[in-house]
N, C-alpha and C positions, 0 to 999 in steps of 0.2 A: 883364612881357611882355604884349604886345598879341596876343586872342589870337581867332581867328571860328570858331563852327560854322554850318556850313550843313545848317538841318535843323531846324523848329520839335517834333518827334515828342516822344515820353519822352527817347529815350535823347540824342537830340541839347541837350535842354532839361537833363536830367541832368548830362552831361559837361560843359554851359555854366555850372552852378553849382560842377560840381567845380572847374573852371580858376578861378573866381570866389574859390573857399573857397581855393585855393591859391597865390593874389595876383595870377590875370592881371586885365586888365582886356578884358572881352570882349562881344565883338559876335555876338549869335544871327541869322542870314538864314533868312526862310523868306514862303513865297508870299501868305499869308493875313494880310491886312490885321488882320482884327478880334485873330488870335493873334499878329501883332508888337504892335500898338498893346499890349494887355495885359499882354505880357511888357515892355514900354519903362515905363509908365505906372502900371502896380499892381504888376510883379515877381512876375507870376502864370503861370499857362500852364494854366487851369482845363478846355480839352480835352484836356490829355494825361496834366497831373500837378495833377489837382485837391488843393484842401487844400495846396498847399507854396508855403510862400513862398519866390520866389528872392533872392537876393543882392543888394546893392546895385550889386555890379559888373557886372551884367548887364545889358547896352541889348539894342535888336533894329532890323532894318530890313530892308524890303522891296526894298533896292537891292542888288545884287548885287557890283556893282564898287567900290561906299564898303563894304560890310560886308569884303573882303576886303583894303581900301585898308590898307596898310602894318602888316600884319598879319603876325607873325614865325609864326605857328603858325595852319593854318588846318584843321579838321576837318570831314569830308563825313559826313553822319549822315543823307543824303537814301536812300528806298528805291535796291537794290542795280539795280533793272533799268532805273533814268532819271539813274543817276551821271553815265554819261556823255556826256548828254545837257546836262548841269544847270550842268556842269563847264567844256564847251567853250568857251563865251564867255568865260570866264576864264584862257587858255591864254596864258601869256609874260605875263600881268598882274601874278602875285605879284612881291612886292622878292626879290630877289638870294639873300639868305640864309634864305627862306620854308619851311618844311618840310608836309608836307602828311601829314595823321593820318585813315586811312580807321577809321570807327567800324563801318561795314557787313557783314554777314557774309550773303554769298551768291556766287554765280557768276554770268557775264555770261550770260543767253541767246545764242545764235549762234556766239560765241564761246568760251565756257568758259574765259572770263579770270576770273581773281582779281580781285577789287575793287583790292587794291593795283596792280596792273598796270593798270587798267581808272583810277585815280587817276592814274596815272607819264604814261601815253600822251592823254590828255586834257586835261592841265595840260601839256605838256609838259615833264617835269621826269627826273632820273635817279633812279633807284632807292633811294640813298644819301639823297635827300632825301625820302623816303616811308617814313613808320612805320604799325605797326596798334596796337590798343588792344584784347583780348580777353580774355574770362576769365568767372567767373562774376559779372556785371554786371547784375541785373537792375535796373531802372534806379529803376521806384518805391522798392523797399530802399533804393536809392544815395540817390535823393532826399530819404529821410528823417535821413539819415545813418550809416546804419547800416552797421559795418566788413566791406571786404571787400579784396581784392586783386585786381588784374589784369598783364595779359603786355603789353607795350609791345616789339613786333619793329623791326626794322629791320632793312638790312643792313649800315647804317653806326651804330658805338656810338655815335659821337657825335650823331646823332641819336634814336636812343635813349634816352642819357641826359638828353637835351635835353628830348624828351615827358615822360620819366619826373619831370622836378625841376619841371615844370610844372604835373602832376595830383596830384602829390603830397601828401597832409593826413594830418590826424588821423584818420582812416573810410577813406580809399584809401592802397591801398598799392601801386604801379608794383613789377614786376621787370622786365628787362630780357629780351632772348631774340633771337640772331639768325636764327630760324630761321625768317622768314618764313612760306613755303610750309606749313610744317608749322601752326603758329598762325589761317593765316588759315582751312585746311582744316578746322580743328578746329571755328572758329565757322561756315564753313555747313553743314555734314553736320551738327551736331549739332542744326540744327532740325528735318532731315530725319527724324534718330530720336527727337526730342520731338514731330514729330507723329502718328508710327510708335507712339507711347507713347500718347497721347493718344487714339486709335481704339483700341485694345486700351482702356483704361479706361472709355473709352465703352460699350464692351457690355461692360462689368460684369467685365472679368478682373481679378485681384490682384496681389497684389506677387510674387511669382513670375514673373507674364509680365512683369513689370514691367522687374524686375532680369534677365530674362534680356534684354531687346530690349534695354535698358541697354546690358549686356555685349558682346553681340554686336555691339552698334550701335558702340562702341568699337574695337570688329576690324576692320571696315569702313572706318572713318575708318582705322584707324593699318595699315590694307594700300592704301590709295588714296594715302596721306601719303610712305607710303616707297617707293610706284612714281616717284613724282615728287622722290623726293632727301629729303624731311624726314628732321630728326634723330629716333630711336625714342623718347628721352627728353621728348620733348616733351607726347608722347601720354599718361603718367597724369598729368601736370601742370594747374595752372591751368588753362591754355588749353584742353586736353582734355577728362580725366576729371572736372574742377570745372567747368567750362561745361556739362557734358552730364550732369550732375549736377543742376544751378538748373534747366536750360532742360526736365528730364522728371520734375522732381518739385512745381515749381513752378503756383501759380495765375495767377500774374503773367503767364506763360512764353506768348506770344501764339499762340507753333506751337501749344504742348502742347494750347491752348484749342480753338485749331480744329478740332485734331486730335480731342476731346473732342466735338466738336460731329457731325462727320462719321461717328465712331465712334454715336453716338444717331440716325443716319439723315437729316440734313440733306445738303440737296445743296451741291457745292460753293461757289455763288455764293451761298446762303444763309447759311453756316458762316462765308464771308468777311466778310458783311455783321451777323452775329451776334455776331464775334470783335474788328471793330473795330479801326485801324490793323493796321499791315502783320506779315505773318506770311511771311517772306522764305522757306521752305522749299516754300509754293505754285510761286512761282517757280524757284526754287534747285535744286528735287529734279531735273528735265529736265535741266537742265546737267549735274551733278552726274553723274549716270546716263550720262552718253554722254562727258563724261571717263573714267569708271571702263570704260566698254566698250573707249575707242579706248586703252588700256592693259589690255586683258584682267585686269581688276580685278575679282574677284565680290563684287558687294555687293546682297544677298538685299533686305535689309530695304528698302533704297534704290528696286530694282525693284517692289516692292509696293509703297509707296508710290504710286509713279506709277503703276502699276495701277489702283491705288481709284481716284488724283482725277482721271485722266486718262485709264483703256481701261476702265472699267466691271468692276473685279471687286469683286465683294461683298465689304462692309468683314467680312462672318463667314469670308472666304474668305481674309483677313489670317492669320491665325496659324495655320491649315492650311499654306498653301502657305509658310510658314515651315517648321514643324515636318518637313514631308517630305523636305525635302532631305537628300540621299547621308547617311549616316553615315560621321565622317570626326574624327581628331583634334581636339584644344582649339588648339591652337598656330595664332597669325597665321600667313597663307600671304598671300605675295605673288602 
């Protein structure tokens, strides 16, 4: 299978070796001259994933309509707030039978679209032909090859199975899942509570606060999931509790890190520039939050967050204004 990511980053340079290892033959698109030339030329990607060598099936190009030209599988691994921006020029260009694989996990600013929806309406394409890719994925592990699984949604099986026989190896392991909505929710809230995690650890809290913003942070997503239709099962699954899982206990984990940085008194355009590519829950947490509003959704953790980075509350004022809330049952409330 001929198969393109668009997105020179980790995780898009990752998933390009996965499709590699698992017999595509694949084209990486991304903007920066000097990191196509190196991934074409040495089979390197030494700003994102130093030290790894890529595949031989791996090219790259800075052209946008040849990297996608006759491309049966095409994956967007570009940040979540210029998808569809990145996307448009390429709308009624894929062949016929093209499926389109959003790797992104966040929400649209303005909008509070889903990346997969925010992939359908900028390619123009139906639903049926748009899968996601989620799970506990961190991308350097991946790239060393170290085994993991992930959730490949659709709402067409057949495109499902389609992605899934495509990434499929010896180190990755595809499950299937039609539960869109629920999967794709999973991967952006759960940066939101890995940077929620990451400021708590910052000023020096333990694994108690840990595990509980963990936990909590899981209530959130799986009461925001099932106001909008997600299956419940979905939620201690892969795509849930094992994503949010990597993403708040991880080094790797770019929320957790900045979240860490902000937690030690950095501002936030500091934290950004200290943290290094993209950390999608800067963006992400605002949408997020004002979906959850316009469905009378409480999600504690998610409004503190955008507190700190965005109305100025003191990151020591984080787990206060956690802890004070109503005393009230364990049980998910919708």
């Amino acid at each position: 299978m001929r198969a393109t990511v668009l997105g020179t980053g980790s995780w898009g340079t990752t998933f390009a070796a996965v499709l590699a290892d698992a017999g595509c033959d694949v084209t990486v698109w991304g903007r920066s001259e000097a990191v196509v030339r190196q991934i074409r030329d040495q089979h390197r990607n030494e700003a994102y994933l130093p030290g790894i060598d890529l595949p031989r099936g791996v090219t790259a190009t800075t052209d946008l309509g040849a990297a996608v030209a006759d491309a049966r599988l095409v994956a967007v691994a570009v940040p979540s707030q210029v998808a569809r921006a990145t996307l448009a020029p390429l709308a009624g260009s894929l062949r016929s039978d093209a499926v389109a694989v959003s790797l992104m996990k966040g929400v649209e600013l303005g909008t509070d679209r889903r990346m997969s929806e925010v992939v359908a309406a900028a390619l123009g394409l139906p639903d049926e032909r748009v899968a996601v890719v989620s799970g506990p994925n961190l991308a350097r592990e991946i790239a060393r090859r170290q085994p993991t699984a992930t959730v490949v949604a659709s709402t067409s099986d057949e495109t499902a199975r389609l992605v899934a026989g495509a990434i499929a190896s010896s180190y990755f392991r595809p499950y299937t899942n039609p539960d869109v909505v629920g999967v794709e929710l999973c991967g952006a809230v759960k940066n939101v509570i890995a940077l929620a995690v990451g400021i708590s650890q910052g000023r020096g809290l333990g694994y108690n606060t840990m595990a509980t913003v963990i936990t909590r942070g899981l209530v959130e997503i799986t009461r925001l999931g099932l106001a909008l239709g997600a299956a419940p099962e979905t939620f201690p699954g892969l795509a849930g509790m094992g994503d949010l899982m990597a993403t708040c206990a991880s080094p790797d984990s770019r929320n957790h890190t900045l979240g860490g940085h902000i937690g030690r008194g950095m501002g936030l355009d500091e934290a950004i520039a200290a943290t290094g590519g993209t950390a999608e829950a800067v963006k992400s947490c605002r949408p997020v939050l004002e979906l959850a509003q316009r469905l009378d959704v409480e999600m504690p953790i998610t409004e503190a967050v955008v507190k700190v980075l965005y109305e100025g509350l003191p990151v020591d004022q984080l787990a206060p204004m956690l802890l004070a809330r109503p005393h009230r049952a364990e049980a998910v409330r919708r």
